[in-house]
Each structure stands twice: as structure tokens, then as C-alpha cells.
Biopython code that builds the backbone (N, CA, C, O; Angstrom):
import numpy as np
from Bio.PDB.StructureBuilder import StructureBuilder

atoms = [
    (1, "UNK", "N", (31.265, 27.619, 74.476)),
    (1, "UNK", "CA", (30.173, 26.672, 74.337)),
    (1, "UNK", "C", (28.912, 27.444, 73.965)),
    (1, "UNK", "O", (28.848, 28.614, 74.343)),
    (2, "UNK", "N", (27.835, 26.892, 73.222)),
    (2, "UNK", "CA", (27.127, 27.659, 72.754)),
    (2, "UNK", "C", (25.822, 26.881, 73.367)),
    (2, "UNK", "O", (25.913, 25.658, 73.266)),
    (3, "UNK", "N", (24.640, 27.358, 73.977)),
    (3, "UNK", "CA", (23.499, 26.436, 73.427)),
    (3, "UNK", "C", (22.398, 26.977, 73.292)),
    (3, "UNK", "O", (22.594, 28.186, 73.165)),
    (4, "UNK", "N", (21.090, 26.683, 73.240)),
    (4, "UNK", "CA", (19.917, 27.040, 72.391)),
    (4, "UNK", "C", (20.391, 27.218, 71.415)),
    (4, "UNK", "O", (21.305, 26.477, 71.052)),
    (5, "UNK", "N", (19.897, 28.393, 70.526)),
    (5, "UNK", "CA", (19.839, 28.992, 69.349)),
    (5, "UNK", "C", (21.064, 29.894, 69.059)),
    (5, "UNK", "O", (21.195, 30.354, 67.925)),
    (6, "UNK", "N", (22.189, 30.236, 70.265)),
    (6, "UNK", "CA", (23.299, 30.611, 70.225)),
    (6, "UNK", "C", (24.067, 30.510, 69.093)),
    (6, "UNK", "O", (24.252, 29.306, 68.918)),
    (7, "UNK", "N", (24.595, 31.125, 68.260)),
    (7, "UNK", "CA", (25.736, 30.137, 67.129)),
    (7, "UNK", "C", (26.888, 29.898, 67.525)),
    (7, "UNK", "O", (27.092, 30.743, 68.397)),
    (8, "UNK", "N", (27.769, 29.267, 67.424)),
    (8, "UNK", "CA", (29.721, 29.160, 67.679)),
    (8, "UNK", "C", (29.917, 29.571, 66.725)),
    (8, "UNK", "O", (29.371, 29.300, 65.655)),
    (9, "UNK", "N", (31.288, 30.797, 67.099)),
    (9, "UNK", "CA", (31.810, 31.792, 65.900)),
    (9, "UNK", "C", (33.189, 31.153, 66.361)),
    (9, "UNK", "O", (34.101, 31.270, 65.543)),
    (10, "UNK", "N", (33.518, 30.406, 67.707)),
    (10, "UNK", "CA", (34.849, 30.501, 67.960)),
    (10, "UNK", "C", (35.165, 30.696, 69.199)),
    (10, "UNK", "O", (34.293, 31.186, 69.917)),
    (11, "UNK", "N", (36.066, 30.474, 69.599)),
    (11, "UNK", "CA", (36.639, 30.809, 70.805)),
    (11, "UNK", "C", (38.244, 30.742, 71.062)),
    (11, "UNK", "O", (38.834, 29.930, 70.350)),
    (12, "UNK", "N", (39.030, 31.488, 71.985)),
    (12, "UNK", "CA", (40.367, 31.187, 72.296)),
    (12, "UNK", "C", (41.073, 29.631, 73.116)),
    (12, "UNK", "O", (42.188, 29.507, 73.622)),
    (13, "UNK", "N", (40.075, 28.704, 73.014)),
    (13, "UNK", "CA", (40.557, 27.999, 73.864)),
    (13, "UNK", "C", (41.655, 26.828, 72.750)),
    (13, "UNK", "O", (41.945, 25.689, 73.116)),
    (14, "UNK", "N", (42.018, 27.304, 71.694)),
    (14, "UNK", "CA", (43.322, 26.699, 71.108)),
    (14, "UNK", "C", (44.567, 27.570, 71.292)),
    (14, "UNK", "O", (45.648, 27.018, 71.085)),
    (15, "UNK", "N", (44.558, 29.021, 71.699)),
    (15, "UNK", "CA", (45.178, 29.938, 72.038)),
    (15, "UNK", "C", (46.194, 29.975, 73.302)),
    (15, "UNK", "O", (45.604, 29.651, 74.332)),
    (16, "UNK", "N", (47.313, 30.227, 73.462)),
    (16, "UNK", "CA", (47.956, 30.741, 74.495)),
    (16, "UNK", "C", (47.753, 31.829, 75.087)),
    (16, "UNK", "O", (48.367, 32.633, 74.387)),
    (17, "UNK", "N", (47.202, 32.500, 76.087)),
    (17, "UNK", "CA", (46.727, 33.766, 75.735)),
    (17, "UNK", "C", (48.264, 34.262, 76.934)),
    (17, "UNK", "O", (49.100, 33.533, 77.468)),
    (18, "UNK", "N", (48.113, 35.551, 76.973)),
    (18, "UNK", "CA", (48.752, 36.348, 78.361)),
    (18, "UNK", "C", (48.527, 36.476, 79.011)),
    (18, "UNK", "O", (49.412, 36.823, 79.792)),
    (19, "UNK", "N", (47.020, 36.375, 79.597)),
    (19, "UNK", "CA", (45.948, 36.879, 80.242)),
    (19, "UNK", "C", (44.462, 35.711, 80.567)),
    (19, "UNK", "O", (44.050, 35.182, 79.535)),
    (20, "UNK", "N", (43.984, 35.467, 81.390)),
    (20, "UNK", "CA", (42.546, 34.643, 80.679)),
    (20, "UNK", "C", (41.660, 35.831, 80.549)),
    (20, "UNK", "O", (41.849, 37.005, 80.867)),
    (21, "UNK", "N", (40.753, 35.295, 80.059)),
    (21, "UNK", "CA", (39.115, 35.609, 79.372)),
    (21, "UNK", "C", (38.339, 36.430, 80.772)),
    (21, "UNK", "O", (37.916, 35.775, 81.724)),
    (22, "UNK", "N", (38.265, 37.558, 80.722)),
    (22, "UNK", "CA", (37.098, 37.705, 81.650)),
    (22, "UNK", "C", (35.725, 38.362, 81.302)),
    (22, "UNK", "O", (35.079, 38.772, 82.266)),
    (23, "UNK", "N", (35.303, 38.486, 80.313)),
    (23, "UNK", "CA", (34.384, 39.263, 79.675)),
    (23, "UNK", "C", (33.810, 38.796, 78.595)),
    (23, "UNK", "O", (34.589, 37.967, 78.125)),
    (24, "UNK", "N", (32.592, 38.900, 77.752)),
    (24, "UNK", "CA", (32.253, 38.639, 76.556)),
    (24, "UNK", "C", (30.784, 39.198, 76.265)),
    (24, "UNK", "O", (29.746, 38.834, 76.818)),
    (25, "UNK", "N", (30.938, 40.176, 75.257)),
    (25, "UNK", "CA", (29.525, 40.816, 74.972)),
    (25, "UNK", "C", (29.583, 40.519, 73.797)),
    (25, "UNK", "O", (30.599, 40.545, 73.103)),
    (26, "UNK", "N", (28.018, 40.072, 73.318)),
    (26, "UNK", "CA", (27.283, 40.339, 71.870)),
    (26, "UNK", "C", (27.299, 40.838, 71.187)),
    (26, "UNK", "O", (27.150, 41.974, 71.635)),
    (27, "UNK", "N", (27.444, 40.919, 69.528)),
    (27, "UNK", "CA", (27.688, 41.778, 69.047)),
    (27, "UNK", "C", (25.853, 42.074, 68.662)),
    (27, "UNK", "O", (25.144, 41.110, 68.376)),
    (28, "UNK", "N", (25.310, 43.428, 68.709)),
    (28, "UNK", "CA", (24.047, 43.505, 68.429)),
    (28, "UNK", "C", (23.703, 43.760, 66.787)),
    (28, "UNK", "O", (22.541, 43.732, 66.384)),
    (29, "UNK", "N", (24.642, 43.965, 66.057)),
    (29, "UNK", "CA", (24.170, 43.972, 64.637)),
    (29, "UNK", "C", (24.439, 42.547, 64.208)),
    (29, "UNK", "O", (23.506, 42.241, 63.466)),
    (30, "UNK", "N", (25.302, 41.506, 64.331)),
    (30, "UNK", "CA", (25.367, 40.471, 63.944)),
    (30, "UNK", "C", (25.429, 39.231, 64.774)),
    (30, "UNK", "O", (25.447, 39.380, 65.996)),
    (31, "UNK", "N", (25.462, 38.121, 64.312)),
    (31, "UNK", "CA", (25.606, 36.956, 65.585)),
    (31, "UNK", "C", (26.446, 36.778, 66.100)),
    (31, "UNK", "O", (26.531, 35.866, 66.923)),
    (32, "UNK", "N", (27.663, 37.808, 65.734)),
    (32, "UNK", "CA", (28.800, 37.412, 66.515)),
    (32, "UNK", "C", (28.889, 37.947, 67.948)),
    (32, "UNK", "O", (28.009, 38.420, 68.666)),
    (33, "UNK", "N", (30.229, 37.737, 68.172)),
    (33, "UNK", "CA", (30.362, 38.308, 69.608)),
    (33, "UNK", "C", (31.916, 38.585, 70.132)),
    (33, "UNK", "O", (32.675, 38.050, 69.325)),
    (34, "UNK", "N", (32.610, 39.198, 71.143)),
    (34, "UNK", "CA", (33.898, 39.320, 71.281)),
    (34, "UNK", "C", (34.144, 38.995, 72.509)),
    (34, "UNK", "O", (33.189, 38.740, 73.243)),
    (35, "UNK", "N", (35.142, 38.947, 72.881)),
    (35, "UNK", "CA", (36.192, 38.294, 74.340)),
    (35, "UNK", "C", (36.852, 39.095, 74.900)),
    (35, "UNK", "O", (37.740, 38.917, 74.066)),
    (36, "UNK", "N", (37.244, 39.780, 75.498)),
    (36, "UNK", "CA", (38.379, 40.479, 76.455)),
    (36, "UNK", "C", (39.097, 39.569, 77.446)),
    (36, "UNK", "O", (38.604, 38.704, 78.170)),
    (37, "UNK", "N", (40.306, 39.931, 77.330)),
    (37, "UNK", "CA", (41.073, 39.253, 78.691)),
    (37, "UNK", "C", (41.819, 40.407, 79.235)),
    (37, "UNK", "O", (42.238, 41.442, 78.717)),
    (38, "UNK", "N", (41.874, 39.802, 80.744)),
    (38, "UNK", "CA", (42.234, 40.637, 81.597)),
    (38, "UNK", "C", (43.330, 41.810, 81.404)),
    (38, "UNK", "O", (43.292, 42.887, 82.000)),
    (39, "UNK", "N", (44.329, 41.411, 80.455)),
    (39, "UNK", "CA", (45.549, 42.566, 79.818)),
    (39, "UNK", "C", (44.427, 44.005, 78.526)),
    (39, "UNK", "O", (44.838, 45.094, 78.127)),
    (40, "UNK", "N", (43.477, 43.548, 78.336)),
    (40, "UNK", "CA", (43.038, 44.263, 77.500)),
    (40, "UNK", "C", (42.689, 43.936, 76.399)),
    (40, "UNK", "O", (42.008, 44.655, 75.668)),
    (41, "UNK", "N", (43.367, 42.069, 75.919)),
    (41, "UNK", "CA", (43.374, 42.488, 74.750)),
    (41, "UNK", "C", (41.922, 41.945, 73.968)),
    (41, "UNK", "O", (41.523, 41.040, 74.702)),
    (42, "UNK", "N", (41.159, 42.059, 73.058)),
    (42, "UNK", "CA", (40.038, 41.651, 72.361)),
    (42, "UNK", "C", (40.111, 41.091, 71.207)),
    (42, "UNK", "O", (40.745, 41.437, 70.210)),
    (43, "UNK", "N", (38.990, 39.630, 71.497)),
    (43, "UNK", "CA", (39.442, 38.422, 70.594)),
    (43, "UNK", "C", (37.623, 38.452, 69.564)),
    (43, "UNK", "O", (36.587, 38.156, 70.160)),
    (44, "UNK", "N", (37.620, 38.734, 68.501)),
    (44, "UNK", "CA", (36.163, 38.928, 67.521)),
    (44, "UNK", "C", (35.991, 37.983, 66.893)),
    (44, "UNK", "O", (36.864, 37.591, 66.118)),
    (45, "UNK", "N", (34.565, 37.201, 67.074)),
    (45, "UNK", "CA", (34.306, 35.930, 66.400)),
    (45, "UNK", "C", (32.802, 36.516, 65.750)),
    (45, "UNK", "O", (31.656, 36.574, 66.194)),
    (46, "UNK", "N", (33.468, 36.918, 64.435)),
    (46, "UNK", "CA", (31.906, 37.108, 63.433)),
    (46, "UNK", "C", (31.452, 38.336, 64.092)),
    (46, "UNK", "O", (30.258, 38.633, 64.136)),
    (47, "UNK", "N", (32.630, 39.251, 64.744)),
    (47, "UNK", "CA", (32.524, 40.478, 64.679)),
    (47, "UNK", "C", (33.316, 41.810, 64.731)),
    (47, "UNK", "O", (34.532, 41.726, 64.905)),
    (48, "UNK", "N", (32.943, 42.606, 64.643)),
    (48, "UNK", "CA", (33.991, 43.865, 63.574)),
    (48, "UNK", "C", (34.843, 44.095, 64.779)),
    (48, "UNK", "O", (34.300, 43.950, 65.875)),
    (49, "UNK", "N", (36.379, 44.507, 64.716)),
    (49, "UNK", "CA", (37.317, 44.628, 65.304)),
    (49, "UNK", "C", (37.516, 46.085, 65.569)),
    (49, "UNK", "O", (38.048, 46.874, 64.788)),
    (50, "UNK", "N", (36.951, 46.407, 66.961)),
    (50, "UNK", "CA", (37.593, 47.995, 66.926)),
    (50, "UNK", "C", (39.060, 48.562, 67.669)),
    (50, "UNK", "O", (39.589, 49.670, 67.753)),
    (51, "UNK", "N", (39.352, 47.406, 68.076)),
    (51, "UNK", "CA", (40.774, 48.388, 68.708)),
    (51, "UNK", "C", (40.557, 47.279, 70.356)),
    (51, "UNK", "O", (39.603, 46.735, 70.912)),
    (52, "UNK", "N", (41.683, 47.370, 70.550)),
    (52, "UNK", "CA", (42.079, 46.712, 72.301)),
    (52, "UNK", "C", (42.666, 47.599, 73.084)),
    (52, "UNK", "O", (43.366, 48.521, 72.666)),
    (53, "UNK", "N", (42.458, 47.407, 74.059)),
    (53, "UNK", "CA", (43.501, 47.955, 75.475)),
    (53, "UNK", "C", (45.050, 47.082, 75.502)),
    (53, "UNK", "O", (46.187, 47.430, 75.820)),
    (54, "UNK", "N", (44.427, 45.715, 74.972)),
    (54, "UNK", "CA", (46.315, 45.144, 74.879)),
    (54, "UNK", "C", (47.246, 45.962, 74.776)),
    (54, "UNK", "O", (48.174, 45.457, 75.408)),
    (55, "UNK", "N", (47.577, 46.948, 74.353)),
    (55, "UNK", "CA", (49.272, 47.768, 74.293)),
    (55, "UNK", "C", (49.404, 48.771, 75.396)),
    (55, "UNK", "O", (50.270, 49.638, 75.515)),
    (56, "UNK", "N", (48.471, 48.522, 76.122)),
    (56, "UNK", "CA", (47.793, 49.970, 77.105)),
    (56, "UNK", "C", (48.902, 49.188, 78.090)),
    (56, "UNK", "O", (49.185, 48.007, 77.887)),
    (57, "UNK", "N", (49.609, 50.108, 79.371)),
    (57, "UNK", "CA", (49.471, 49.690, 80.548)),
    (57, "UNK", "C", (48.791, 49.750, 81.545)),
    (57, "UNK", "O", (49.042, 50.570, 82.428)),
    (58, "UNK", "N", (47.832, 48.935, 81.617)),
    (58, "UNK", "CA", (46.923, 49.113, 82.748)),
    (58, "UNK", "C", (47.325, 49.068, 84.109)),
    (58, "UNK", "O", (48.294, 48.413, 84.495)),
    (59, "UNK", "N", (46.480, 49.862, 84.957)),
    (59, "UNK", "CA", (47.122, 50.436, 86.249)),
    (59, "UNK", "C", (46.043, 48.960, 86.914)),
    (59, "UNK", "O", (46.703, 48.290, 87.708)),
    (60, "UNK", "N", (45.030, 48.582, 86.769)),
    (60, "UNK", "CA", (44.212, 47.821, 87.097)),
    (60, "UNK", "C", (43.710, 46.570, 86.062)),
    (60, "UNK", "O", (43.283, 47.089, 85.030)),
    (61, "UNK", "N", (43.629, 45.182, 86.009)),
    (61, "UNK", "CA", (43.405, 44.473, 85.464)),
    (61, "UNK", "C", (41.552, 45.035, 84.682)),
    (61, "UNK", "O", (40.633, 45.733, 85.112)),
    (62, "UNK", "N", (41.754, 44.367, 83.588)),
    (62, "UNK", "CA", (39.944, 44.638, 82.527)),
    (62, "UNK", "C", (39.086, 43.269, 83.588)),
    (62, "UNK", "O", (39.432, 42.189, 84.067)),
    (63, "UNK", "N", (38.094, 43.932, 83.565)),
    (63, "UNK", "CA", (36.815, 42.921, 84.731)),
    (63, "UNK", "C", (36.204, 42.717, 83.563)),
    (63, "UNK", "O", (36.066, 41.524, 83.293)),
    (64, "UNK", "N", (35.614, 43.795, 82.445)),
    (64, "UNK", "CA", (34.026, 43.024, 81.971)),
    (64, "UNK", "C", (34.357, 43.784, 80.867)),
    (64, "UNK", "O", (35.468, 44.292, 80.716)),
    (65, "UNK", "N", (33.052, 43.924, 79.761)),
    (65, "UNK", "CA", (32.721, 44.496, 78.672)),
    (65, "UNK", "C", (31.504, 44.827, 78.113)),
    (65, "UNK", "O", (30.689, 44.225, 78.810)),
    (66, "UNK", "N", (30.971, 45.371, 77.349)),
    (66, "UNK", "CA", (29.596, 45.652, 77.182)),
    (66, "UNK", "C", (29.772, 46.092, 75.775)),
    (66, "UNK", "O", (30.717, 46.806, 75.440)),
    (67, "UNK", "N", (28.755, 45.616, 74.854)),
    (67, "UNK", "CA", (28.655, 46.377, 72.868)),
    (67, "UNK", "C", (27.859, 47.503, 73.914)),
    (67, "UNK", "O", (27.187, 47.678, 74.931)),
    (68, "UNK", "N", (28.628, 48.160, 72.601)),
    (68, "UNK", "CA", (27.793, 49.620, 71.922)),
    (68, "UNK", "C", (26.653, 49.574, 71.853)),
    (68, "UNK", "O", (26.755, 48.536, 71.200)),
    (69, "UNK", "N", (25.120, 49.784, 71.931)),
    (69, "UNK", "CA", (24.217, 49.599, 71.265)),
    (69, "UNK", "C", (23.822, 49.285, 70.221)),
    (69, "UNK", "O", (23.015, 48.424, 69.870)),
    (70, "UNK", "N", (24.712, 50.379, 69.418)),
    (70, "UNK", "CA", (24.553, 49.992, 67.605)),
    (70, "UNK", "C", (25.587, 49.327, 67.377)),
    (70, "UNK", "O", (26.132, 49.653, 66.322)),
    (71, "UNK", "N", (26.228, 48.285, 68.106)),
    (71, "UNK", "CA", (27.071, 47.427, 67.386)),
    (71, "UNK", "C", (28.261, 47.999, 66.824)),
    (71, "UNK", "O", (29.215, 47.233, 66.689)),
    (72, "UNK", "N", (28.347, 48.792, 66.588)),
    (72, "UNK", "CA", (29.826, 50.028, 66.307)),
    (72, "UNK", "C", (30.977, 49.858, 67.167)),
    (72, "UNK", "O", (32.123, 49.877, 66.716)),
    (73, "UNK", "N", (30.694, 49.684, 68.451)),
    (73, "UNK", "CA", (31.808, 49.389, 69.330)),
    (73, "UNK", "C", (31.300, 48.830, 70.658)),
    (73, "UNK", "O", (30.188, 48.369, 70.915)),
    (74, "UNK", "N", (32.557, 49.004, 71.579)),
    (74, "UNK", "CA", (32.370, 48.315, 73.061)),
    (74, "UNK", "C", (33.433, 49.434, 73.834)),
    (74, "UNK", "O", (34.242, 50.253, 73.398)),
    (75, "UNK", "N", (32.931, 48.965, 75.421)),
    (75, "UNK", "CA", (33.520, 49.148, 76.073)),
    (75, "UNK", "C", (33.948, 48.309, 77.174)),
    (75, "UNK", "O", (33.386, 47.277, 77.540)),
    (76, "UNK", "N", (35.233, 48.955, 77.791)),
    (76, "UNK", "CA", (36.015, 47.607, 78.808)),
    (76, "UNK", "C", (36.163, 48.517, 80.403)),
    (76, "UNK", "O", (36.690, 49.590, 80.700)),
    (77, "UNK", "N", (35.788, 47.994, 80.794)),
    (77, "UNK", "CA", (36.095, 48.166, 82.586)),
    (77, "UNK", "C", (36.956, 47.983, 83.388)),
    (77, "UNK", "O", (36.449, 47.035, 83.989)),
    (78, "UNK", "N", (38.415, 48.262, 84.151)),
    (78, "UNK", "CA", (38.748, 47.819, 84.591)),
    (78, "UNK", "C", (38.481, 47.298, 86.289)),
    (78, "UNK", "O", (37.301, 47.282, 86.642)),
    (79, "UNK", "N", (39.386, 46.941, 87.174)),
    (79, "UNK", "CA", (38.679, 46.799, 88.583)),
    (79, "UNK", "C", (39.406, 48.181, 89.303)),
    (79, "UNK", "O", (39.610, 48.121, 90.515)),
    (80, "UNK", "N", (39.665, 49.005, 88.811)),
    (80, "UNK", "CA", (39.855, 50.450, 89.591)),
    (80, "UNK", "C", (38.758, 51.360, 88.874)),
    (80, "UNK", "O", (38.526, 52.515, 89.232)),
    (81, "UNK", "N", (38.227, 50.831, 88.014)),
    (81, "UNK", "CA", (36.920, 52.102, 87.540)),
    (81, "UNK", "C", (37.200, 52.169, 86.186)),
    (81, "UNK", "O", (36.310, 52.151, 85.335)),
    (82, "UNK", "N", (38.473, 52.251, 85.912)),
    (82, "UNK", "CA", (38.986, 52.753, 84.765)),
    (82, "UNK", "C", (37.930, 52.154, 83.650)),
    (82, "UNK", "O", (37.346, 51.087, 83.835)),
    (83, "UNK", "N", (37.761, 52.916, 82.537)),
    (83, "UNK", "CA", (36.733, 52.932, 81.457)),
    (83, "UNK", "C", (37.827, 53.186, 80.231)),
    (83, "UNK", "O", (38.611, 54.132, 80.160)),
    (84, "UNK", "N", (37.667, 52.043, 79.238)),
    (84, "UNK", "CA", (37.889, 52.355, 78.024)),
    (84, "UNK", "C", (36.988, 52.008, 76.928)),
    (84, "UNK", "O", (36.416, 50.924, 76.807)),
    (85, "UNK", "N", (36.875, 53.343, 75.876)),
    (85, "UNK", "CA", (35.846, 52.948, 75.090)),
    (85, "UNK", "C", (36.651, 52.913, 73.208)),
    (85, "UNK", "O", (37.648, 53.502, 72.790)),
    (86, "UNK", "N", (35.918, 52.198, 72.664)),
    (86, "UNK", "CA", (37.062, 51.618, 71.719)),
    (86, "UNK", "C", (35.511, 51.508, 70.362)),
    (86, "UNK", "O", (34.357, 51.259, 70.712)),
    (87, "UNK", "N", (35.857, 51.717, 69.172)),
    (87, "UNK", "CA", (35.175, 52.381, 67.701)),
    (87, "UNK", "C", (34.042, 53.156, 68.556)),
    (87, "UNK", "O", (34.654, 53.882, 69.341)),
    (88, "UNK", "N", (32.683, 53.305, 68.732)),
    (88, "UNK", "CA", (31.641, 54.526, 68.532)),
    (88, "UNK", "C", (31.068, 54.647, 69.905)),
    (88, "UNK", "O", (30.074, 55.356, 70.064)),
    (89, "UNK", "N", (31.654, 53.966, 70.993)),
    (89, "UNK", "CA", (31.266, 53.982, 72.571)),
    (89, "UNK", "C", (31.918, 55.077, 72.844)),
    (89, "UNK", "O", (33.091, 55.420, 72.691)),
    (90, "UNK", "N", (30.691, 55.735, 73.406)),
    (90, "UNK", "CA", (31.110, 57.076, 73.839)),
    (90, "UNK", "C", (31.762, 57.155, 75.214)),
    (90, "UNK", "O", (31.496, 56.378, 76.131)),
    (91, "UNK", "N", (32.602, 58.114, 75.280)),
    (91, "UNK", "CA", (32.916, 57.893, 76.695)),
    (91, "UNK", "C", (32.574, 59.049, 77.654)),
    (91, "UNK", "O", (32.873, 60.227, 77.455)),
    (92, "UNK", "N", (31.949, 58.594, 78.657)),
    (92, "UNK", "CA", (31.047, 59.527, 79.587)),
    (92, "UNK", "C", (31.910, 59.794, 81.417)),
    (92, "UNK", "O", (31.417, 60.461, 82.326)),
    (93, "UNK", "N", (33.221, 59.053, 81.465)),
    (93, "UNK", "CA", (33.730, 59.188, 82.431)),
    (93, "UNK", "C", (33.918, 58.040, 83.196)),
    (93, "UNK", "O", (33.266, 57.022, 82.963)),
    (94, "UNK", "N", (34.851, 58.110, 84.202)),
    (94, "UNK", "CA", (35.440, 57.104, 85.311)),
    (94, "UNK", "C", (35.806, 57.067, 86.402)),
    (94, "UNK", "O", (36.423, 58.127, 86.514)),
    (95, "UNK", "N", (35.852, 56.623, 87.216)),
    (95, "UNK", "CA", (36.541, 56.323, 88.686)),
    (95, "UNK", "C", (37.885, 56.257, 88.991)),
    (95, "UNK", "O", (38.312, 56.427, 90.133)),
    (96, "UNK", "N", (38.680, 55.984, 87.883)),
    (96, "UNK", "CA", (40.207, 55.207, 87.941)),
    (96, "UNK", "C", (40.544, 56.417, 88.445)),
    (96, "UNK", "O", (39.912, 57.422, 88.122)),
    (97, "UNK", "N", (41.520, 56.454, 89.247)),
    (97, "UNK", "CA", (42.817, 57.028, 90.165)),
    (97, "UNK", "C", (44.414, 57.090, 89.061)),
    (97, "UNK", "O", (44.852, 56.026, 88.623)),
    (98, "UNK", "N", (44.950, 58.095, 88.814)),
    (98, "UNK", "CA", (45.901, 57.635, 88.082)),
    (98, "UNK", "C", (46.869, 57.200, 89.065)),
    (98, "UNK", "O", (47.037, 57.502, 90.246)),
    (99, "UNK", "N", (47.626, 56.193, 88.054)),
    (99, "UNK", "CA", (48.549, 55.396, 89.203)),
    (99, "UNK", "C", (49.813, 56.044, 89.168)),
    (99, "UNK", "O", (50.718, 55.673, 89.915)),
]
sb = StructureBuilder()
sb.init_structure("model")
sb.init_model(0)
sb.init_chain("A")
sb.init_seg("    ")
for serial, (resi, resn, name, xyz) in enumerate(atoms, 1):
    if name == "N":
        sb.init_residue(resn, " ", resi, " ")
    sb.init_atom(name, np.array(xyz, "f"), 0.0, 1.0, " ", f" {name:<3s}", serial, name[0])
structure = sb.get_structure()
């Protein structure tokens, strides 16, 4: 759902997913924006596609997400710490425990 000045690029809710939705950051170079669900995987509406955790096995379900600054990429969180960073998000370290 979009409102104010927000645009609709889209959303998964015609989708079956594996997983639901727990995340969604802005894209900062354009109006779009992207989705994560809890398996990893990332859904881009009117914005550039860098790569998912979907094929990953995660030891801990994805909680959230955050763009890149420059819009280049994102990163995903899981709920053990775990950090994945996916096109130009740098990665600075994590909490996760290997399982």
C-alpha cells in the first residue's frame, strides 16, 4: 500500500511465497524499493536486483533490511546476528554463531 507521495512499484501479494515478507527498504537512487522474506529471498519493484540469501541455508530466519546508501546494494539481518551483504554493502561483521 502506498500513501502520500509514495509511488506503487508492486508488491508480492499475487505471489505464493515460501516464506512471508519481513523487511522492506528504499531504494535511494530511484523510487523504487525491495522486499525480503524470511528464507532470504528478495523481491525488486523499480529496483536493481543484487543477489538474495534465498539459496543460502540459513541457520536463523532474515528479520529486516536496509539500502546501501548509494543505492548499489542492501543488506539482510538475520535473528541470530547473522549479516548478509549483497551488490556494494560492505560488510563490517556479525554476531551469528555458526550452527
Amino acid at each position: 500500500f502506498s500513501f502520500g507521495d509514495a509511488q506503487f512499484h508492486g508488491s508480492t501479494g499475487g505471489i505464493t511465497l515460501n516464506k512471508a515478507v519481513v523487511g522492506m527498504a528504499a531504494d535511494p537512487e530511484s523510487d523504487g524499493y525491495w522486499l525480503v522474506a524470511a528464507d532470504g529471498g528478495i523481491f525488486s519493484f523499480n529496483a536493481p536486483f543484487f543477489g538474495s540469501a534465498g539459496n543460502i541455508v540459513l541457520n536463523e530466519p532474515i528479520v529486516g533490511m536496509e539500502a546501501a546508501p548509494s543505492g548499489s546494494g542492501y543488506r539482510l539481518v538475520a535473528s541470530d546476528g547473522g549479516v548478509f551483504d549483497l551488490g556494494s554493502s560492505q560488510f563490517y561483521g556479525s554476531v551469528a554463531r555458526g550452527g
